[in-house]
N, C-alpha and C positions, 0 to 999 in steps of 0.2 A: 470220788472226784469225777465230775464229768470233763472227756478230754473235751470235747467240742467247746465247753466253755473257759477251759485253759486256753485253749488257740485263742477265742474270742479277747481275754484279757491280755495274750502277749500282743497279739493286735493294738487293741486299745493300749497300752504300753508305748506300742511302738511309734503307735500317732501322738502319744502326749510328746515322748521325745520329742518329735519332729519339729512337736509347736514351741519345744523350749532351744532348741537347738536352730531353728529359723529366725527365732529373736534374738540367738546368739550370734549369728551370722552375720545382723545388721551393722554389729560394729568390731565386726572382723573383716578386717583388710583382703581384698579379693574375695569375700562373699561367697566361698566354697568349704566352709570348713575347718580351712585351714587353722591348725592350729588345738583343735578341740580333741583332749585325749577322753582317754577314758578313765585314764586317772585320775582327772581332774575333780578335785571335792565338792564344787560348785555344784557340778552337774546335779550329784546326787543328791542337794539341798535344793535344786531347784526342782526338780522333780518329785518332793517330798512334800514343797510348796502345794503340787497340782495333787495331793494325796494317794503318791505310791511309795511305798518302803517295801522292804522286803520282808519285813513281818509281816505286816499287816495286806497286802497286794500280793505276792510274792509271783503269779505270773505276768502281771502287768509289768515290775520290777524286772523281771528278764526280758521281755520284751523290749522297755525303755535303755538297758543296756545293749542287747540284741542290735539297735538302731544304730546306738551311739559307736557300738565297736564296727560295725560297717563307715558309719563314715571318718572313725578314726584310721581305718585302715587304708579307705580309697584317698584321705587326704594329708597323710599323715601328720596326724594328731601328735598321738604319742612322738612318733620320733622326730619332732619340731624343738622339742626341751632336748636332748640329743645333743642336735644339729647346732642349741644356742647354748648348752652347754659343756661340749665336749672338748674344752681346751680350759687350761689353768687360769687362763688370764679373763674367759670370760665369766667366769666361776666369782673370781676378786672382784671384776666389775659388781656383781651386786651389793657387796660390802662399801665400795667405793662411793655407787648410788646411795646407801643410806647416809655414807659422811657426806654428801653435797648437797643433800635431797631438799634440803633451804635454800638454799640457794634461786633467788628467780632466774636472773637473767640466767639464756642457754651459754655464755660465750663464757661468763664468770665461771659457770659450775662445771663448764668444761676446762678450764684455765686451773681450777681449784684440784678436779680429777687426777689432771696431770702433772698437780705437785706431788699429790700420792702417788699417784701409779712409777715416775721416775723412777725413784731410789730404788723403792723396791723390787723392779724388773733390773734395774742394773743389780741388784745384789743377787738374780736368779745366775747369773753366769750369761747371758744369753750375748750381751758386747759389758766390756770394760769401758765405763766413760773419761776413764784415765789412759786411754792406749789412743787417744784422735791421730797422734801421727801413722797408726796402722789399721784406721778408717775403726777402732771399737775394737779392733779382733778379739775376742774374747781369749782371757790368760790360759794358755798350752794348748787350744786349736789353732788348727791351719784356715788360712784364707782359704773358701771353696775354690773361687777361679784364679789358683797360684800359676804363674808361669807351666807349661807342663813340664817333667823330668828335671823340674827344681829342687835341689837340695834343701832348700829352705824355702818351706812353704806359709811364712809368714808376710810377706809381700804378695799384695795380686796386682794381677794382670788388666784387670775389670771394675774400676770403682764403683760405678753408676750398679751395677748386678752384684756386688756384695753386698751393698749398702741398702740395698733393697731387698735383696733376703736376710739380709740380719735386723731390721729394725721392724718391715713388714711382715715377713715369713714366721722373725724370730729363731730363723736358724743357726746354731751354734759353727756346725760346719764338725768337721772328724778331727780326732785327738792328731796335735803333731808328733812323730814317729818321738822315742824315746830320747834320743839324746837331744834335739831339740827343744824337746816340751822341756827338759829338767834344766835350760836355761833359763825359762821363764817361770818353772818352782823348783830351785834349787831344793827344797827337801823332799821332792818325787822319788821314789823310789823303782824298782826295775817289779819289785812284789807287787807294788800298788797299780803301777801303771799296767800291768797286765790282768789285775783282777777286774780292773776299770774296764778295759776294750770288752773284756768277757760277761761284765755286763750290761755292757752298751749295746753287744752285738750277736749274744745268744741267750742272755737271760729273756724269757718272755715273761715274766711278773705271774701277779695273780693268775690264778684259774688257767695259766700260759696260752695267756688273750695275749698278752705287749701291749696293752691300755694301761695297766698303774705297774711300775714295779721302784725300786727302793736299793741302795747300798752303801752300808755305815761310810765310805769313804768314794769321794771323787779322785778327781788329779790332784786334788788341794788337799787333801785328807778330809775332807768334809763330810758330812751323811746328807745325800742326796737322792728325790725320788726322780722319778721320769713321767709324766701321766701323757699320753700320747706322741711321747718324744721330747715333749717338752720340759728342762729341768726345772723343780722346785725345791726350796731347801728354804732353811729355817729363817735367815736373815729373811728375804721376798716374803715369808708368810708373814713375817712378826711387822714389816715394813706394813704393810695392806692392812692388817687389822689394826698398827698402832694407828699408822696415819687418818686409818677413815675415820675411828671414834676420835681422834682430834680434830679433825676437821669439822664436826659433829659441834662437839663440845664449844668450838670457837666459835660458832653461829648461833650459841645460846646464849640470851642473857639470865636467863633463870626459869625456875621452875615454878608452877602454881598447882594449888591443888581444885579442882570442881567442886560445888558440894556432894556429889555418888563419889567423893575419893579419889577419881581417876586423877596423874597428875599429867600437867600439859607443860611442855615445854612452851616458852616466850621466846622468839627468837631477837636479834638486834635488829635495826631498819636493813631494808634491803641493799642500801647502797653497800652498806656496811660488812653485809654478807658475806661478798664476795671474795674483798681482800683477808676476811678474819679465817673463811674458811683454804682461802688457798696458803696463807701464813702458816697456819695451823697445823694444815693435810701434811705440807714438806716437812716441817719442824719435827710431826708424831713421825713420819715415815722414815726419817733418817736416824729418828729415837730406837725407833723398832728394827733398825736394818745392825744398829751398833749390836743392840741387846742380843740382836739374832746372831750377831758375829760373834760379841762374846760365848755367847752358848754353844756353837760350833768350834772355839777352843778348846773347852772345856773337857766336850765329848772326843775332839781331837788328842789330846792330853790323856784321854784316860784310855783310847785306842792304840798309844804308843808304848813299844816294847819296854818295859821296865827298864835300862843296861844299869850294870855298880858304877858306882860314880868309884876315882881315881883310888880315894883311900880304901873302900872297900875290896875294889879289887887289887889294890896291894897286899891285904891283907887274905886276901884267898889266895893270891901266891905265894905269898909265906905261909899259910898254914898248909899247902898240897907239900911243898918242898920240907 
Protein backbone atom coordinates (compact mmCIF):
# COMPACT_ATOMS: atom_id res chain seq x y z
CA UNK A 1 0.00 0.00 0.00
CA UNK A 2 1.41 3.37 -0.92
CA UNK A 3 1.24 5.65 2.18
CA UNK A 4 1.42 8.85 0.06
CA UNK A 5 -1.61 7.68 -1.71
CA UNK A 6 -3.54 7.00 1.57
CA UNK A 7 -2.92 10.57 2.70
CA UNK A 8 -4.03 11.51 -0.84
CA UNK A 9 -7.57 9.60 -0.32
CA UNK A 10 -7.99 10.59 3.37
CA UNK A 11 -7.64 14.14 1.77
CA UNK A 12 -9.90 13.51 -0.89
CA UNK A 13 -12.21 12.12 2.01
CA UNK A 14 -12.03 14.87 3.86
CA UNK A 15 -13.02 17.32 0.90
CA UNK A 16 -15.98 15.26 -0.03
CA UNK A 17 -17.16 15.57 3.59
CA UNK A 18 -16.91 19.24 3.43
CA UNK A 19 -18.98 19.38 0.27
CA UNK A 20 -21.69 17.25 2.00
CA UNK A 21 -21.46 18.75 5.23
CA UNK A 22 -21.67 22.62 3.63
CA UNK A 23 -24.89 21.58 2.05
CA UNK A 24 -25.86 20.50 5.25
CA UNK A 25 -25.19 23.64 6.84
CA UNK A 26 -27.57 25.42 4.49
CA UNK A 27 -30.38 24.39 6.35
CA UNK A 28 -28.98 24.33 9.69
CA UNK A 29 -29.85 27.22 11.90
CA UNK A 30 -26.71 29.48 12.51
CA UNK A 31 -24.76 27.82 9.66
CA UNK A 32 -21.84 26.54 11.88
CA UNK A 33 -22.44 23.04 12.26
CA UNK A 34 -24.38 23.02 14.59
CA UNK A 35 -25.97 20.17 15.45
CA UNK A 36 -24.18 17.59 12.95
CA UNK A 37 -22.93 14.49 14.96
CA UNK A 38 -21.04 11.91 13.92
CA UNK A 39 -23.45 9.61 14.79
CA UNK A 40 -25.82 10.66 12.68
CA UNK A 41 -26.73 7.86 9.88
CA UNK A 42 -27.48 10.40 7.22
CA UNK A 43 -23.94 11.37 7.09
CA UNK A 44 -22.86 8.06 6.19
CA UNK A 45 -25.61 7.59 3.33
CA UNK A 46 -24.60 10.64 2.08
CA UNK A 47 -21.26 10.07 1.60
CA UNK A 48 -21.87 6.84 0.06
CA UNK A 49 -24.08 8.76 -2.43
CA UNK A 50 -20.47 10.67 -3.49
CA UNK A 51 -18.85 6.83 -3.60
CA UNK A 52 -17.01 6.22 -0.37
CA UNK A 53 -17.70 3.29 2.11
CA UNK A 54 -15.51 1.75 4.01
CA UNK A 55 -15.10 -1.26 2.01
CA UNK A 56 -14.78 -0.17 -0.77
CA UNK A 57 -12.61 3.55 -0.18
CA UNK A 58 -11.63 2.70 3.26
CA UNK A 59 -9.04 5.76 3.31
CA UNK A 60 -11.16 8.21 1.92
CA UNK A 61 -13.97 6.73 4.53
CA UNK A 62 -11.61 7.94 7.38
CA UNK A 63 -10.89 10.76 6.12
CA UNK A 64 -14.71 11.89 5.47
CA UNK A 65 -15.13 10.86 9.21
CA UNK A 66 -11.86 12.43 10.16
CA UNK A 67 -13.75 15.83 8.89
CA UNK A 68 -16.88 15.24 10.43
CA UNK A 69 -15.58 14.24 13.97
CA UNK A 70 -13.74 17.72 13.87
CA UNK A 71 -16.51 19.67 13.38
CA UNK A 72 -18.74 17.63 15.58
CA UNK A 73 -16.37 18.44 18.30
CA UNK A 74 -15.71 22.29 17.71
CA UNK A 75 -19.61 22.45 17.34
CA UNK A 76 -21.00 20.29 19.19
CA UNK A 77 -22.71 17.85 17.14
CA UNK A 78 -23.00 14.92 19.23
CA UNK A 79 -23.75 16.58 22.39
CA UNK A 80 -26.70 18.82 20.87
CA UNK A 81 -29.04 15.28 21.22
CA UNK A 82 -27.75 15.43 24.98
CA UNK A 83 -28.65 18.74 25.57
CA UNK A 84 -32.30 18.02 23.80
CA UNK A 85 -32.51 14.93 25.30
CA UNK A 86 -31.39 14.82 28.68
CA UNK A 87 -34.56 15.32 30.76
CA UNK A 88 -37.73 12.73 30.89
CA UNK A 89 -40.03 15.11 29.83
CA UNK A 90 -38.24 15.88 26.65
CA UNK A 91 -37.80 12.24 25.77
CA UNK A 92 -42.06 12.01 26.01
CA UNK A 93 -42.10 15.04 23.90
CA UNK A 94 -41.30 12.83 20.92
CA UNK A 95 -44.04 10.42 21.59
CA UNK A 96 -46.31 13.34 22.17
CA UNK A 97 -45.26 14.78 18.52
CA UNK A 98 -46.26 11.58 16.84
CA UNK A 99 -49.86 11.68 18.60
CA UNK A 100 -50.40 15.36 17.27
CA UNK A 101 -48.16 15.10 14.34
CA UNK A 102 -51.77 15.78 12.12
CA UNK A 103 -52.63 18.13 13.39
CA UNK A 104 -52.16 21.57 11.09
CA UNK A 105 -52.84 24.28 13.06
CA UNK A 106 -49.69 25.12 15.60
CA UNK A 107 -52.01 26.48 18.47
CA UNK A 108 -54.48 23.16 18.06
CA UNK A 109 -51.56 20.70 18.30
CA UNK A 110 -50.23 22.54 21.05
CA UNK A 111 -53.65 22.67 22.83
CA UNK A 112 -53.95 18.84 21.84
CA UNK A 113 -50.05 18.19 23.43
CA UNK A 114 -51.16 19.52 26.66
CA UNK A 115 -54.01 17.36 27.06
CA UNK A 116 -51.41 14.55 27.11
CA UNK A 117 -48.75 15.93 28.59
CA UNK A 118 -51.16 17.08 31.97
CA UNK A 119 -52.32 13.93 33.53
CA UNK A 120 -49.45 12.38 32.96
CA UNK A 121 -46.91 14.88 34.62
CA UNK A 122 -49.28 15.20 37.41
CA UNK A 123 -49.15 11.44 37.93
CA UNK A 124 -45.08 11.85 37.88
CA UNK A 125 -45.37 13.32 41.65
CA UNK A 126 -43.86 16.56 40.42
CA UNK A 127 -47.22 18.90 42.01
CA UNK A 128 -50.58 17.23 43.04
CA UNK A 129 -53.47 19.02 40.92
CA UNK A 130 -55.63 18.20 43.76
CA UNK A 131 -53.54 20.28 46.60
CA UNK A 132 -54.34 24.26 44.73
CA UNK A 133 -54.96 25.45 48.30
CA UNK A 134 -51.11 24.58 48.81
CA UNK A 135 -50.14 26.08 45.49
CA UNK A 136 -49.82 21.84 43.92
CA UNK A 137 -47.31 21.03 46.67
CA UNK A 138 -46.61 17.79 45.85
CA UNK A 139 -47.99 14.77 48.55
CA UNK A 140 -45.22 14.41 51.63
CA UNK A 141 -42.85 17.31 50.30
CA UNK A 142 -42.03 20.55 51.79
CA UNK A 143 -42.60 23.88 50.17
CA UNK A 144 -38.98 24.97 49.02
CA UNK A 145 -39.38 28.59 50.24
CA UNK A 146 -41.37 27.62 53.86
CA UNK A 147 -41.17 30.19 56.36
CA UNK A 148 -37.56 29.52 57.88
CA UNK A 149 -37.20 27.43 61.37
CA UNK A 150 -40.94 26.34 60.63
CA UNK A 151 -42.35 23.46 62.08
CA UNK A 152 -44.41 22.89 59.26
CA UNK A 153 -43.08 23.19 56.07
CA UNK A 154 -46.05 22.78 54.02
CA UNK A 155 -47.02 26.48 53.64
CA UNK A 156 -44.51 28.94 51.88
CA UNK A 157 -43.63 32.06 52.33
CA UNK A 158 -42.95 32.87 48.35
CA UNK A 159 -45.80 31.89 45.85
CA UNK A 160 -44.74 33.57 42.72
CA UNK A 161 -40.86 31.30 43.35
CA UNK A 162 -42.62 28.12 44.11
CA UNK A 163 -44.80 28.20 41.58
CA UNK A 164 -42.25 28.75 39.33
CA UNK A 165 -39.93 26.14 40.25
CA UNK A 166 -42.56 23.50 40.45
CA UNK A 167 -44.31 23.88 37.34
CA UNK A 168 -41.13 25.42 35.15
CA UNK A 169 -38.12 23.71 37.02
CA UNK A 170 -40.48 20.94 37.78
CA UNK A 171 -39.04 20.70 41.03
CA UNK A 172 -40.37 18.49 43.76
CA UNK A 173 -38.61 20.32 46.64
CA UNK A 174 -37.22 17.78 49.75
CA UNK A 175 -39.28 15.06 51.67
CA UNK A 176 -41.07 16.72 54.71
CA UNK A 177 -39.41 15.54 57.97
CA UNK A 178 -41.24 12.10 59.14
CA UNK A 179 -43.91 12.88 61.25
CA UNK A 180 -45.21 15.25 59.01
CA UNK A 181 -45.11 13.55 55.72
CA UNK A 182 -47.01 10.59 57.40
CA UNK A 183 -49.85 13.10 57.79
CA UNK A 184 -50.28 13.37 54.26
CA UNK A 185 -49.55 9.21 53.81
CA UNK A 186 -50.93 7.89 56.55
CA UNK A 187 -49.37 4.43 55.70
CA UNK A 188 -45.64 5.80 55.45
CA UNK A 189 -43.77 4.13 57.31
CA UNK A 190 -40.47 5.10 59.59
CA UNK A 191 -38.61 1.77 57.27
CA UNK A 192 -39.81 3.34 54.19
CA UNK A 193 -39.18 6.86 54.74
CA UNK A 194 -35.78 6.30 55.52
CA UNK A 195 -34.82 3.99 52.67
CA UNK A 196 -36.39 6.88 50.54
CA UNK A 197 -34.06 9.95 51.74
CA UNK A 198 -31.13 7.17 51.32
CA UNK A 199 -32.04 7.04 47.86
CA UNK A 200 -32.70 10.25 47.05
CA UNK A 201 -29.61 11.50 48.63
CA UNK A 202 -26.78 8.84 48.37
CA UNK A 203 -27.85 6.26 45.93
CA UNK A 204 -25.91 7.44 42.59
CA UNK A 205 -27.85 4.92 40.18
CA UNK A 206 -26.21 3.22 37.35
CA UNK A 207 -22.43 3.13 36.52
CA UNK A 208 -22.82 5.87 40.13
CA UNK A 209 -23.12 8.72 37.45
CA UNK A 210 -26.74 10.08 39.41
CA UNK A 211 -28.31 10.18 35.74
CA UNK A 212 -30.79 7.16 36.00
CA UNK A 213 -31.25 5.27 39.22
CA UNK A 214 -34.69 3.51 40.36
CA UNK A 215 -36.47 2.12 43.85
CA UNK A 216 -39.33 -0.44 44.31
CA UNK A 217 -40.85 2.14 46.81
CA UNK A 218 -41.34 5.96 47.13
CA UNK A 219 -43.07 7.86 50.20
CA UNK A 220 -46.19 6.18 48.57
CA UNK A 221 -44.87 2.86 48.38
CA UNK A 222 -44.57 3.03 44.82
CA UNK A 223 -41.61 1.87 42.41
CA UNK A 224 -40.02 4.97 41.31
CA UNK A 225 -37.00 5.94 39.02
CA UNK A 226 -35.19 9.29 39.12
CA UNK A 227 -33.47 10.14 35.48
CA UNK A 228 -31.56 13.35 36.26
CA UNK A 229 -33.48 14.22 39.35
CA UNK A 230 -36.40 13.96 37.84
CA UNK A 231 -39.18 11.39 39.12
CA UNK A 232 -40.68 8.91 36.70
CA UNK A 233 -43.04 6.04 37.52
CA UNK A 234 -45.38 3.97 35.87
CA UNK A 235 -48.76 5.88 35.82
CA UNK A 236 -46.55 9.35 33.73
CA UNK A 237 -45.09 6.51 31.54
CA UNK A 238 -48.48 4.58 30.75
CA UNK A 239 -50.15 8.26 30.66
CA UNK A 240 -47.58 9.47 27.47
CA UNK A 241 -47.79 6.53 25.59
CA UNK A 242 -51.64 5.81 26.09
CA UNK A 243 -52.45 9.28 25.46
CA UNK A 244 -50.27 9.99 22.47
CA UNK A 245 -51.44 6.72 20.36
CA UNK A 246 -55.03 8.21 21.25
CA UNK A 247 -54.55 11.13 20.29
CA UNK A 248 -53.11 9.58 16.94
CA UNK A 249 -55.73 7.27 16.51
CA UNK A 250 -58.54 10.12 16.89
CA UNK A 251 -57.12 12.11 13.99
CA UNK A 252 -57.58 9.10 11.77
CA UNK A 253 -60.39 8.21 9.77
CA UNK A 254 -59.08 5.09 8.34
CA UNK A 255 -56.64 3.39 6.68
CA UNK A 256 -55.89 2.53 2.95
CA UNK A 257 -53.63 0.48 1.36
CA UNK A 258 -51.18 1.87 -2.12
CA UNK A 259 -50.80 -0.68 -4.74
CA UNK A 260 -46.68 -1.61 -3.35
CA UNK A 261 -48.87 -2.39 -0.07
CA UNK A 262 -47.65 0.18 2.00
CA UNK A 263 -50.64 1.37 4.15
CA UNK A 264 -51.51 5.24 4.58
CA UNK A 265 -53.31 6.49 7.03
CA UNK A 266 -56.48 9.14 5.86
CA UNK A 267 -56.71 11.56 8.34
CA UNK A 268 -60.31 13.50 9.18
CA UNK A 269 -60.53 17.45 7.77
CA UNK A 270 -58.38 19.66 9.61
CA UNK A 271 -60.73 21.54 11.38
CA UNK A 272 -61.68 18.42 12.75
CA UNK A 273 -58.30 17.48 13.86
CA UNK A 274 -57.84 19.38 16.38
CA UNK A 275 -60.65 19.01 18.86
CA UNK A 276 -60.66 14.83 18.00
CA UNK A 277 -57.06 14.88 18.71
CA UNK A 278 -56.98 17.02 22.01
CA UNK A 279 -60.37 14.86 23.15
CA UNK A 280 -58.70 11.87 22.45
CA UNK A 281 -54.77 12.84 23.96
CA UNK A 282 -56.75 13.50 27.73
CA UNK A 283 -59.17 10.67 27.55
CA UNK A 284 -55.90 7.92 26.49
CA UNK A 285 -53.71 9.91 29.06
CA UNK A 286 -55.97 9.62 32.05
CA UNK A 287 -56.73 5.83 30.73
CA UNK A 288 -53.12 5.31 31.05
CA UNK A 289 -52.50 7.26 34.27
CA UNK A 290 -55.39 4.83 36.02
CA UNK A 291 -53.94 1.67 34.45
CA UNK A 292 -50.57 2.92 35.69
CA UNK A 293 -52.14 3.43 39.20
CA UNK A 294 -53.58 0.19 39.08
CA UNK A 295 -50.36 -1.48 38.45
CA UNK A 296 -48.44 0.48 41.03
CA UNK A 297 -51.03 -1.28 43.54
CA UNK A 298 -50.54 -4.15 42.62
CA UNK A 299 -46.71 -4.26 42.86
CA UNK A 300 -47.42 -2.20 46.14
CA UNK A 301 -49.45 -5.27 47.36
CA UNK A 302 -47.16 -7.74 46.65
CA UNK A 303 -44.11 -5.41 48.40
CA UNK A 304 -46.08 -5.46 51.62
CA UNK A 305 -45.09 -7.60 54.67
CA UNK A 306 -47.41 -10.67 54.56
CA UNK A 307 -48.92 -10.14 58.73
CA UNK A 308 -51.65 -13.45 59.93
CA UNK A 309 -54.74 -12.02 59.80
CA UNK A 310 -56.82 -12.29 63.30
CA UNK A 311 -57.84 -16.00 63.11
CA UNK A 312 -54.57 -17.24 62.19
CA UNK A 313 -52.85 -15.66 64.58
CA UNK A 314 -55.13 -16.90 67.22
CA UNK A 315 -54.59 -19.92 66.24
CA UNK A 316 -50.62 -19.64 66.67
CA UNK A 317 -51.36 -18.61 70.07
CA UNK A 318 -53.03 -21.60 70.98
CA UNK A 319 -50.79 -23.81 69.36
CA UNK A 320 -47.30 -22.05 71.17
CA UNK A 321 -49.41 -22.26 74.62
Amino acid sequence: MNPIQVLKDIREGARTADVVQRKNQLNLEGGLGYGQSILDPRFKKEIAAQGITARQTPAQFAGAYLSRLIVDAANDGTRTYWWRYNHPLAVAQKGVEYGVGGITSPTQRAAAALAIAAPAISAAGTYNILNPGQLFRPTGYAQTYSEPGSEDRRETAQPAQELFERFFMGRTGEPLKYETAQKDIPSLTKERYANYQNFLYNDKGLLSLGIIKATPENLQGYPEARVLGFPVNIPMAAGFAAGSIAAREATIAGRTKTPAGKTVAQFYPAKQRGIRGAIGGALGSIAGVAAGNVINEAIASANRPKLPTTNEYQNLSTDRI
